[in-house]
VMD Tcl script that builds the backbone (N, CA, C; Angstrom):
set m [mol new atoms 426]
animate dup $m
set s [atomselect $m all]
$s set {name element resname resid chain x y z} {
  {N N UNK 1 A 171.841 52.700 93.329}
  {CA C UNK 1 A 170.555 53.365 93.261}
  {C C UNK 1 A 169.461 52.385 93.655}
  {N N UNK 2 A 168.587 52.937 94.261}
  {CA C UNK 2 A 167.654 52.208 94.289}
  {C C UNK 2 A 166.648 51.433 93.718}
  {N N UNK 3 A 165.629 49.879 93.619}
  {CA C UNK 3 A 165.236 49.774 92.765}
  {C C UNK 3 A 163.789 49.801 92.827}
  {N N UNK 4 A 163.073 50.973 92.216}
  {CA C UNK 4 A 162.002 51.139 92.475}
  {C C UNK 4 A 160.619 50.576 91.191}
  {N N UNK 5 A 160.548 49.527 91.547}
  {CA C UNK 5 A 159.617 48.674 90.675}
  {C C UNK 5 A 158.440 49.180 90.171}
  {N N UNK 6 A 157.678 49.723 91.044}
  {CA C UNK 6 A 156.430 50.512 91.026}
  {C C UNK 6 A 156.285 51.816 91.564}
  {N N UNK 7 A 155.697 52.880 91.065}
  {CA C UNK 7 A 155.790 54.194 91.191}
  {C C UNK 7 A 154.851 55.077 90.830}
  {N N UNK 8 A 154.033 55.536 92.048}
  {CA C UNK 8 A 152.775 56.336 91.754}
  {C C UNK 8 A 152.922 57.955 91.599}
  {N N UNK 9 A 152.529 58.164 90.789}
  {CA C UNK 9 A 152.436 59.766 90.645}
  {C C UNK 9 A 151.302 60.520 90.606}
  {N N UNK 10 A 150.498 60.987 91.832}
  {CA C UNK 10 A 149.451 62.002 91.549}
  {C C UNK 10 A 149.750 63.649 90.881}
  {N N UNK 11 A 148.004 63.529 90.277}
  {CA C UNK 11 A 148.079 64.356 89.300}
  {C C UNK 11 A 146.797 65.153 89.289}
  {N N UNK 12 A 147.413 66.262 88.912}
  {CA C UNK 12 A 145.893 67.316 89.515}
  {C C UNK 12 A 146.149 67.664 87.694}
  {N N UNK 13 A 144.317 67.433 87.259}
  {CA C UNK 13 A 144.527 67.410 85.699}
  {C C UNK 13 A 144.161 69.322 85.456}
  {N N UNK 14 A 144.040 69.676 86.192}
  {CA C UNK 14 A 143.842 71.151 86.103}
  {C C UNK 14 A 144.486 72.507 86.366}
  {N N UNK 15 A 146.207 71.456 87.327}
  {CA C UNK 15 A 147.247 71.980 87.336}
  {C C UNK 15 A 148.368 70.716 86.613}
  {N N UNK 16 A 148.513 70.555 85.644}
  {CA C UNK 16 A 149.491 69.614 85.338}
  {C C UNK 16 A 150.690 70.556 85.472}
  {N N UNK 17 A 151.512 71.699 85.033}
  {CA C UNK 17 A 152.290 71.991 85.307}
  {C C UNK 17 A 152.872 71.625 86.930}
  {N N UNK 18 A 152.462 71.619 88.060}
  {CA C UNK 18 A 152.835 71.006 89.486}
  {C C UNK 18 A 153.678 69.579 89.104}
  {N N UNK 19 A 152.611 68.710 88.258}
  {CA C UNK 19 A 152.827 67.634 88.184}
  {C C UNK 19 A 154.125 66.829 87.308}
  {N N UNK 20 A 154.233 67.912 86.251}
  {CA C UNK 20 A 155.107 67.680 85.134}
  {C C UNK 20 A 156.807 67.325 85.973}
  {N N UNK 21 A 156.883 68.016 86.554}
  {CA C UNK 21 A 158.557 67.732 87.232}
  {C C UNK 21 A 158.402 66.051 87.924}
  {N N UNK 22 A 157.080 66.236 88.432}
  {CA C UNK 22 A 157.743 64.793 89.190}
  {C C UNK 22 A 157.091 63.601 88.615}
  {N N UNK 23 A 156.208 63.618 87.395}
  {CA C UNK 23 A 156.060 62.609 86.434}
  {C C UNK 23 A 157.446 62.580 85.840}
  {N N UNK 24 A 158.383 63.606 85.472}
  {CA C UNK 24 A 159.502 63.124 84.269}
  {C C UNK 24 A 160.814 62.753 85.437}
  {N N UNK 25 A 160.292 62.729 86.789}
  {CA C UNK 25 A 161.572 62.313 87.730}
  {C C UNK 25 A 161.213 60.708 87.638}
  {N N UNK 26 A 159.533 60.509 88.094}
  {CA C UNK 26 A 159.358 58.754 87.920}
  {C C UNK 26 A 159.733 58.426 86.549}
  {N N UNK 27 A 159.480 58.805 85.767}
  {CA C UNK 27 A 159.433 58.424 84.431}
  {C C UNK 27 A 161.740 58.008 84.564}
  {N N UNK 28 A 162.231 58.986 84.616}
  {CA C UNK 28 A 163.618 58.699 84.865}
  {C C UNK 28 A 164.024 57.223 85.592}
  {N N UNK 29 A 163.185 57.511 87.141}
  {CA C UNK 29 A 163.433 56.166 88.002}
  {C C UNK 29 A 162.835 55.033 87.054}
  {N N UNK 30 A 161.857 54.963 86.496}
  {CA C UNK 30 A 161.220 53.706 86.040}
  {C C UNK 30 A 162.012 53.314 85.243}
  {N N UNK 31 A 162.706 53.999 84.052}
  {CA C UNK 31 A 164.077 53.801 83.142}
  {C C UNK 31 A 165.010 53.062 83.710}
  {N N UNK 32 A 164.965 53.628 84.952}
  {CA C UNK 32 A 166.825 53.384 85.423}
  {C C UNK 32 A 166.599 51.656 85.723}
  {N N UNK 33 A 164.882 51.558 86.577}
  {CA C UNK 33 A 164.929 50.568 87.685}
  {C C UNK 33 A 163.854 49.621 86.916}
  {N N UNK 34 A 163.572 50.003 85.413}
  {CA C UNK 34 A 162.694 48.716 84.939}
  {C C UNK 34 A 161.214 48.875 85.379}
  {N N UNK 35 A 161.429 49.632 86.315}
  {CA C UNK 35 A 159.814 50.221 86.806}
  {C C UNK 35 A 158.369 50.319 85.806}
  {N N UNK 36 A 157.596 50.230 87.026}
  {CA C UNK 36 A 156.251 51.069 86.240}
  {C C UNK 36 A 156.056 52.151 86.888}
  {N N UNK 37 A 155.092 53.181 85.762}
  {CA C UNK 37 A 154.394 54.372 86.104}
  {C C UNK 37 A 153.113 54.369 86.556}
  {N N UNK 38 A 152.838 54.879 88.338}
  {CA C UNK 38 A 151.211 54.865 88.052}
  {C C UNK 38 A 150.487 55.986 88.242}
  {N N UNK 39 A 149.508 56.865 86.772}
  {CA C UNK 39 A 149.586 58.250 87.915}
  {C C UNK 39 A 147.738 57.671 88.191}
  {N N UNK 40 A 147.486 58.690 89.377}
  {CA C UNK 40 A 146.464 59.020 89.900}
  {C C UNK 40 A 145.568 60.338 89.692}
  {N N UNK 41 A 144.447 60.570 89.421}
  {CA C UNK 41 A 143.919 61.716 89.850}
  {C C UNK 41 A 142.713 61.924 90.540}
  {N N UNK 42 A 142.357 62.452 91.605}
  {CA C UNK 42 A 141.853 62.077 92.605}
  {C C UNK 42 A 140.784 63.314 92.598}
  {N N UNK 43 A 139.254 63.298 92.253}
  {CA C UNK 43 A 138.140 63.951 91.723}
  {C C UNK 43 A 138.073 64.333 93.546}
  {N N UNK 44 A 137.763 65.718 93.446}
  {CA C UNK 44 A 136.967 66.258 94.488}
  {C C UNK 44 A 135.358 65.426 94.751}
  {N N UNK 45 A 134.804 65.359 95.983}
  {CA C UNK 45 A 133.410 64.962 96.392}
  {C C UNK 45 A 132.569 66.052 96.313}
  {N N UNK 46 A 131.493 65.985 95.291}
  {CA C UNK 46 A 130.493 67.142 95.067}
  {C C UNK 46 A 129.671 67.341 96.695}
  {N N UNK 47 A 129.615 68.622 97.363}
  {CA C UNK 47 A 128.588 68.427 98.260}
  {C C UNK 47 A 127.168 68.040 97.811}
  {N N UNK 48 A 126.622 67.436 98.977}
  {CA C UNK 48 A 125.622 67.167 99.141}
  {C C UNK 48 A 124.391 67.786 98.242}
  {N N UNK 49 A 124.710 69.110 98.979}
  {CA C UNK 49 A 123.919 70.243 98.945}
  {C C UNK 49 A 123.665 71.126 97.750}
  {N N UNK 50 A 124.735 70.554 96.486}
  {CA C UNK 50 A 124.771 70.876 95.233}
  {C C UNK 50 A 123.944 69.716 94.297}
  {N N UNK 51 A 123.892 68.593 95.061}
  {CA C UNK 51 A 122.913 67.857 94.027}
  {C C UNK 51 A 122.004 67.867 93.316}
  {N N UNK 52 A 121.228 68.715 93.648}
  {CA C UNK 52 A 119.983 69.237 93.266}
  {C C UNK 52 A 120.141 70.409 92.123}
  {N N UNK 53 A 121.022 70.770 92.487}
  {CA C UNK 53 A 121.546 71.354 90.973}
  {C C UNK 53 A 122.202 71.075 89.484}
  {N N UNK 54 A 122.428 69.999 89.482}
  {CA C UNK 54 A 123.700 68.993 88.671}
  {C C UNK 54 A 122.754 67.752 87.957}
  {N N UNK 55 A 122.789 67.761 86.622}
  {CA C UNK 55 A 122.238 67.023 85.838}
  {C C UNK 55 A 122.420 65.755 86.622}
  {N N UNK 56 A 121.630 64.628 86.026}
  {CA C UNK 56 A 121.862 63.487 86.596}
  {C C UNK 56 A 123.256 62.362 85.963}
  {N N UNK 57 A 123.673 62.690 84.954}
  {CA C UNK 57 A 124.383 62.373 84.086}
  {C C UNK 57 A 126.243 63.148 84.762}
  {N N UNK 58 A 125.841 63.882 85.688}
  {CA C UNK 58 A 126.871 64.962 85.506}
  {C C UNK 58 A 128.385 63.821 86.695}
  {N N UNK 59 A 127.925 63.394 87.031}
  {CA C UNK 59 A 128.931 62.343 87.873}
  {C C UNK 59 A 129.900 61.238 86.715}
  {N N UNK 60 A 129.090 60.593 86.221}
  {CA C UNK 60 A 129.667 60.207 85.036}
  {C C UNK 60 A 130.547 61.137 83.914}
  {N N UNK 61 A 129.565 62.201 83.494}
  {CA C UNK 61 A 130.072 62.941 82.880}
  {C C UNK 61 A 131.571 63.443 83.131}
  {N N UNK 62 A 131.955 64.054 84.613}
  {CA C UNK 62 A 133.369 64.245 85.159}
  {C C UNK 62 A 133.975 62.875 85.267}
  {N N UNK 63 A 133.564 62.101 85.457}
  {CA C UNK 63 A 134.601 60.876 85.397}
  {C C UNK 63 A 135.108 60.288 84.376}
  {N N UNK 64 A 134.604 60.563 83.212}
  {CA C UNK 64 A 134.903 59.685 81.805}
  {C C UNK 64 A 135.701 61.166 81.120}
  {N N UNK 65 A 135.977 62.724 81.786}
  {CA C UNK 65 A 136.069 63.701 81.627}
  {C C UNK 65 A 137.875 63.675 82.089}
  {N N UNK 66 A 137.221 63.111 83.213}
  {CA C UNK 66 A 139.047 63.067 84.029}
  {C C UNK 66 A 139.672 61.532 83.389}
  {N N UNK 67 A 138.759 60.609 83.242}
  {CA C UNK 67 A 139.781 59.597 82.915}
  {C C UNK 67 A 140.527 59.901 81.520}
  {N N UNK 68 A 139.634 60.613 80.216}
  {CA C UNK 68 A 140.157 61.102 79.113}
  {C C UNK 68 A 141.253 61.830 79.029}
  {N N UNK 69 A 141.302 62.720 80.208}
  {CA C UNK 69 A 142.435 63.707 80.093}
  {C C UNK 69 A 143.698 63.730 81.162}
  {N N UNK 70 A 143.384 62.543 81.874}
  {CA C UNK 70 A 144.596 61.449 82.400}
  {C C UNK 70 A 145.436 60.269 81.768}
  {N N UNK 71 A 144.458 60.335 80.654}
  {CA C UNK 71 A 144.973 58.581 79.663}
  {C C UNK 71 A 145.713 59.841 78.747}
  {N N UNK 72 A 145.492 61.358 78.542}
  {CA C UNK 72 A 146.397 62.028 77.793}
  {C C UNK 72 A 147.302 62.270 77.762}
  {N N UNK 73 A 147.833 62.724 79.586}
  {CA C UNK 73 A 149.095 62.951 80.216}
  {C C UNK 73 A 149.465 61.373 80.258}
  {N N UNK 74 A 148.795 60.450 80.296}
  {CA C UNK 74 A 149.807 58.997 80.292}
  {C C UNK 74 A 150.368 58.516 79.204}
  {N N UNK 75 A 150.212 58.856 78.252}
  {CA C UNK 75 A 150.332 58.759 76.774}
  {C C UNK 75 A 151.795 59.527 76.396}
  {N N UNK 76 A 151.754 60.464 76.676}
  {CA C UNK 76 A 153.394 61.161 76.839}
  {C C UNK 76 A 154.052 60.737 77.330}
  {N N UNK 77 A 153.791 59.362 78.185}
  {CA C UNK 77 A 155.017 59.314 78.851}
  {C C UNK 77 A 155.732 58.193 78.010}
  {N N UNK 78 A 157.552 58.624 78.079}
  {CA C UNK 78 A 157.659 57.880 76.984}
  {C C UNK 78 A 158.719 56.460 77.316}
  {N N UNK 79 A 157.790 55.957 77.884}
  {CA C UNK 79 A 158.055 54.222 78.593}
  {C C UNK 79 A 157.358 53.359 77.673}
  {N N UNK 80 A 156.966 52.163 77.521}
  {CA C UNK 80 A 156.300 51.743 76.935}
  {C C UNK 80 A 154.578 51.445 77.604}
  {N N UNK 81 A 153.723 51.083 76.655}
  {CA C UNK 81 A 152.312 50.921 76.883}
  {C C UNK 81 A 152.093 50.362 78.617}
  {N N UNK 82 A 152.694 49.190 78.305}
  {CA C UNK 82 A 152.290 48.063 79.334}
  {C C UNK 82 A 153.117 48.464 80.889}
  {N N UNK 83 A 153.935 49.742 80.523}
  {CA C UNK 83 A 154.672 50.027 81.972}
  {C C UNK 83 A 153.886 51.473 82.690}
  {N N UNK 84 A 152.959 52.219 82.168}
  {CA C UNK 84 A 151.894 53.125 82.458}
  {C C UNK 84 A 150.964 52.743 82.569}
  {N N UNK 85 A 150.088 53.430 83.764}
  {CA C UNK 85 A 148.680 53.113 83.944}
  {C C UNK 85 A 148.311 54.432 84.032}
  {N N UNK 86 A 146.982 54.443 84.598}
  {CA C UNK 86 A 146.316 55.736 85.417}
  {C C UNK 86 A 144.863 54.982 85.885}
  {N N UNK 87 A 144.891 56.213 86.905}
  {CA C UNK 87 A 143.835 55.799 87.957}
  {C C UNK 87 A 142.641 57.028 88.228}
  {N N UNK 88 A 141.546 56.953 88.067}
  {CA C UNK 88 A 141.016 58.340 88.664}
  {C C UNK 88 A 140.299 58.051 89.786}
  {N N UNK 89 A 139.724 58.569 90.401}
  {CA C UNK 89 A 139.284 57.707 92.187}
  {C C UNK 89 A 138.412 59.065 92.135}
  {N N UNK 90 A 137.413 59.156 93.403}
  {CA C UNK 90 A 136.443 60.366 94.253}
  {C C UNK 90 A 137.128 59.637 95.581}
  {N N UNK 91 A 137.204 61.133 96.213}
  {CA C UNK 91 A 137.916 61.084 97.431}
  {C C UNK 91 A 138.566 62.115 98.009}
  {N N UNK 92 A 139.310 61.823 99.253}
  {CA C UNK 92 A 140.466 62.936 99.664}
  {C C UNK 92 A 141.738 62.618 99.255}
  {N N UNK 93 A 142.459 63.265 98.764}
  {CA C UNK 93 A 143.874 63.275 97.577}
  {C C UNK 93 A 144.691 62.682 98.518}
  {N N UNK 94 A 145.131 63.248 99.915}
  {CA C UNK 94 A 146.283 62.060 100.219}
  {C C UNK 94 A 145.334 61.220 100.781}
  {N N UNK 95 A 144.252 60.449 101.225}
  {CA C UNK 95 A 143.511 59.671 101.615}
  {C C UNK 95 A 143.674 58.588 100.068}
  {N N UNK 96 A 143.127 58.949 99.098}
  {CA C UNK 96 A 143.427 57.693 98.262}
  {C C UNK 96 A 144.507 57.650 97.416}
  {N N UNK 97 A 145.653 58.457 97.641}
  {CA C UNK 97 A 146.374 58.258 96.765}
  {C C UNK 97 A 147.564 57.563 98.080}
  {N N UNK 98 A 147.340 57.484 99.135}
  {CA C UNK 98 A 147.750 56.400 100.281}
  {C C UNK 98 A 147.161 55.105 99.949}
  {N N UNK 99 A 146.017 55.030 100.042}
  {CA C UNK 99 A 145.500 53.994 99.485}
  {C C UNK 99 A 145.778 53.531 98.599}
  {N N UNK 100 A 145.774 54.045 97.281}
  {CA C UNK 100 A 146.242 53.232 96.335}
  {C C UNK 100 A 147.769 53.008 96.121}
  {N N UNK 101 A 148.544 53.608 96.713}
  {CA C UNK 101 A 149.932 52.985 97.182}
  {C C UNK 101 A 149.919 51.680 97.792}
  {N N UNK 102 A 149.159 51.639 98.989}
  {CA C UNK 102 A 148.901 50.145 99.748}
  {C C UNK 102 A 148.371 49.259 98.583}
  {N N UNK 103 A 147.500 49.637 97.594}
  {CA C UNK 103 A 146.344 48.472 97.006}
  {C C UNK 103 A 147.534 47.811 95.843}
  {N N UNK 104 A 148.482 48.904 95.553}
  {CA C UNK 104 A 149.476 48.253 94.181}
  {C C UNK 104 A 150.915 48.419 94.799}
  {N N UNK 105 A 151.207 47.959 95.941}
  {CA C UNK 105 A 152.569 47.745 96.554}
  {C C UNK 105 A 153.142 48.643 95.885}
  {N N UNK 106 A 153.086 49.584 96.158}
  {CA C UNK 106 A 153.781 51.410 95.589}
  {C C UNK 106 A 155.040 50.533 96.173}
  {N N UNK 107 A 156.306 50.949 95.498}
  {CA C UNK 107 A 157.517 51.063 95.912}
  {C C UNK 107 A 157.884 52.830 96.715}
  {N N UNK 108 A 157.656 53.170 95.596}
  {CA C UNK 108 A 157.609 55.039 95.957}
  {C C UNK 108 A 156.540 55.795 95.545}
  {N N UNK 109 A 156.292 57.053 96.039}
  {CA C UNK 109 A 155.370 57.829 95.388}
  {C C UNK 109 A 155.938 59.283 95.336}
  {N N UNK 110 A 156.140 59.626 94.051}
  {CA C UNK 110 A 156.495 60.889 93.152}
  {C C UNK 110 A 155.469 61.994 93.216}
  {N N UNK 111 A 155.612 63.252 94.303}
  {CA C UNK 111 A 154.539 63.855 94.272}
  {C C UNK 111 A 155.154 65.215 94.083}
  {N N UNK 112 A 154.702 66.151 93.293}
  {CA C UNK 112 A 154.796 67.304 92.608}
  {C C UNK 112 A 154.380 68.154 93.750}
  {N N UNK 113 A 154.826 69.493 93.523}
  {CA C UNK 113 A 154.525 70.483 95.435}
  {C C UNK 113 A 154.776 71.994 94.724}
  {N N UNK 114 A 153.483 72.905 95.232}
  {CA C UNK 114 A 154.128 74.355 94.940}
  {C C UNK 114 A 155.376 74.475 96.420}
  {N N UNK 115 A 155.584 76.096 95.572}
  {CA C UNK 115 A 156.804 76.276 97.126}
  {C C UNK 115 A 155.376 76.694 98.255}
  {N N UNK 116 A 156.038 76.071 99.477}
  {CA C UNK 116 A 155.174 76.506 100.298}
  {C C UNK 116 A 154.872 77.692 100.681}
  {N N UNK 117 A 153.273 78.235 101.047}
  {CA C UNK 117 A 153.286 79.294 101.453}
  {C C UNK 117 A 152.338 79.255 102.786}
  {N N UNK 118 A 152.233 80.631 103.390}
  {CA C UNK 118 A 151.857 80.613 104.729}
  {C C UNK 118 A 151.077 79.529 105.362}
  {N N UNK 119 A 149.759 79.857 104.075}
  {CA C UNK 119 A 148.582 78.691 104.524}
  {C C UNK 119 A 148.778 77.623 104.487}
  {N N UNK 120 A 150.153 77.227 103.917}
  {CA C UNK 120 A 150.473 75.170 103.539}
  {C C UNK 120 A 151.084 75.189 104.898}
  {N N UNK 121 A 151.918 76.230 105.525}
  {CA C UNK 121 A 152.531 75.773 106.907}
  {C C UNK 121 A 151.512 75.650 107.830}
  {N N UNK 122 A 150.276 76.697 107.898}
  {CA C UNK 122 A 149.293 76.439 108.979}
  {C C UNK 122 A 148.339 75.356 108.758}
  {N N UNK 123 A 148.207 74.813 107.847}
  {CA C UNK 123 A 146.880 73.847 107.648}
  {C C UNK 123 A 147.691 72.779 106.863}
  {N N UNK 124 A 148.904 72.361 106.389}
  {CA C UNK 124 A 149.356 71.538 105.732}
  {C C UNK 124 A 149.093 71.499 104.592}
  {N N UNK 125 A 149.569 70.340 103.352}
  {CA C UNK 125 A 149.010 70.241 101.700}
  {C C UNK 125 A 149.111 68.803 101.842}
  {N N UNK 126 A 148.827 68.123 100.965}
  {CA C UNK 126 A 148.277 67.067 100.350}
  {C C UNK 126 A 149.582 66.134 100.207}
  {N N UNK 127 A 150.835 67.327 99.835}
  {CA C UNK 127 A 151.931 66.430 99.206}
  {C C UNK 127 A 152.784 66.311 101.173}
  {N N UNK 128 A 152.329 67.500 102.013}
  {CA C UNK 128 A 153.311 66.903 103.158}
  {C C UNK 128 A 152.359 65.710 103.835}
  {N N UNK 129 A 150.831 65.956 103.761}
  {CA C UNK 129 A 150.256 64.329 104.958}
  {C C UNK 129 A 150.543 63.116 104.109}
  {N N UNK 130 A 151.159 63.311 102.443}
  {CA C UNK 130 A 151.676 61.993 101.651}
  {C C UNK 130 A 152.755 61.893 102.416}
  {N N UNK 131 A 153.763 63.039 102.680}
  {CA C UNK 131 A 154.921 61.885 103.215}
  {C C UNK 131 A 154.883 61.818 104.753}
  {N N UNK 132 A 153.609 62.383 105.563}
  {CA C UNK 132 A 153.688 62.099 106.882}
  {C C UNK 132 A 153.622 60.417 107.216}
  {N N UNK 133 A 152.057 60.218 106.391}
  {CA C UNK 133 A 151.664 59.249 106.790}
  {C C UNK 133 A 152.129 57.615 105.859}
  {N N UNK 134 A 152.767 57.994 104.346}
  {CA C UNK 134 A 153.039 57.135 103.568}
  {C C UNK 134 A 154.102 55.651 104.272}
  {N N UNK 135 A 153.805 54.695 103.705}
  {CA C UNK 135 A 154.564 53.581 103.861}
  {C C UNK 135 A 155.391 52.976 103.296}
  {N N UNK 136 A 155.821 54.076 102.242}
  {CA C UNK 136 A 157.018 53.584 101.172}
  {C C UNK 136 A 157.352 54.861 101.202}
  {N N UNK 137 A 158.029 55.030 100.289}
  {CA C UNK 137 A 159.107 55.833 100.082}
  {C C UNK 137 A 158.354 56.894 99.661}
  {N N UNK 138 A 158.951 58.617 99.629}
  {CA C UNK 138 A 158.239 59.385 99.253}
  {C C UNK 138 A 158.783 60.233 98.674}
  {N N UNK 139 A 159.031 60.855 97.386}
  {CA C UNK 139 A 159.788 61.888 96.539}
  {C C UNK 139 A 159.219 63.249 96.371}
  {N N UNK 140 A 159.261 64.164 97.104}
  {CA C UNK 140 A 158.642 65.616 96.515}
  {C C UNK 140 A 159.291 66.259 95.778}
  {N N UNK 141 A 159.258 66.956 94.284}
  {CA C UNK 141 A 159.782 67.660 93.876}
  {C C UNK 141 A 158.801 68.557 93.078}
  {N N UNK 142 A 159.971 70.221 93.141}
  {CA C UNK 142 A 159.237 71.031 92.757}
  {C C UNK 142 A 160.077 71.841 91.507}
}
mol reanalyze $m
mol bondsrecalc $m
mol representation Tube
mol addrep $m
């Protein structure tokens, strides 16, 4: 088997069910291979054009919002302290969750996928430009 040292798992905190299968597949590999867990969750970019509507506080507010309820799902996982992290980022989902594969020498990245439907074949999803463009290894499960 392979030995996969480090292991990122993005995580959409508003669909965790997607996510749940392929957090408890890393969570397995990290067991087998001594590994760590890293998940990600990757905040949509408010338009522009909504600023003017949105407290000033309200940027912070979602970020200390998502990091709370990412350190929740990391907390279940049942590895020890020092072998889980989490990450929350603003951005495009496979844009930094590529990135942060490169920034922490991802061994693999564990990414959760509905079954595809029409619109994922015509315009793609998030979890296929992860394994178009990724530089390690790439696990989809659904």
């Amino acid at each position: 088997m392979a030995q996969f040292r480090s292991i990122l798992v993005p995580v959409d905190i508003a669909e965790q069910e997607t996510a749940q299968p392929a957090i408890e597949r890393a969570v397995e590999l990290a067991q087998a291979s001594g590994g760590i867990v890293r998940l990600i969750y990757v905040r949509a970019i408010l338009p522009v054009t909504y600023m003017e509507f949105v407290p000033p506080s309200f940027d912070t507010e979602q970020q200390r919002d998502a990091e709370e309820k990412l350190a929740a799902v990391a907390a279940e996982i049942p590895l020890p302290q020092e072998r889980v992290s989490a990450v929350v980022t603003m951005g495009s989902v496979y844009g930094d969750v590529l990135a942060e594969a490169e920034n922490t020498a991802t061994d693999l990245i564990v990414v959760g996928s509905h079954r595809p439907s029409m619109a994922t074949y015509l315009i793609g999803s998030n979890a296929a430009r992860i394994v178009r463009h990724a530089k390690c290894s790439v696990l989809v499960v659904r």
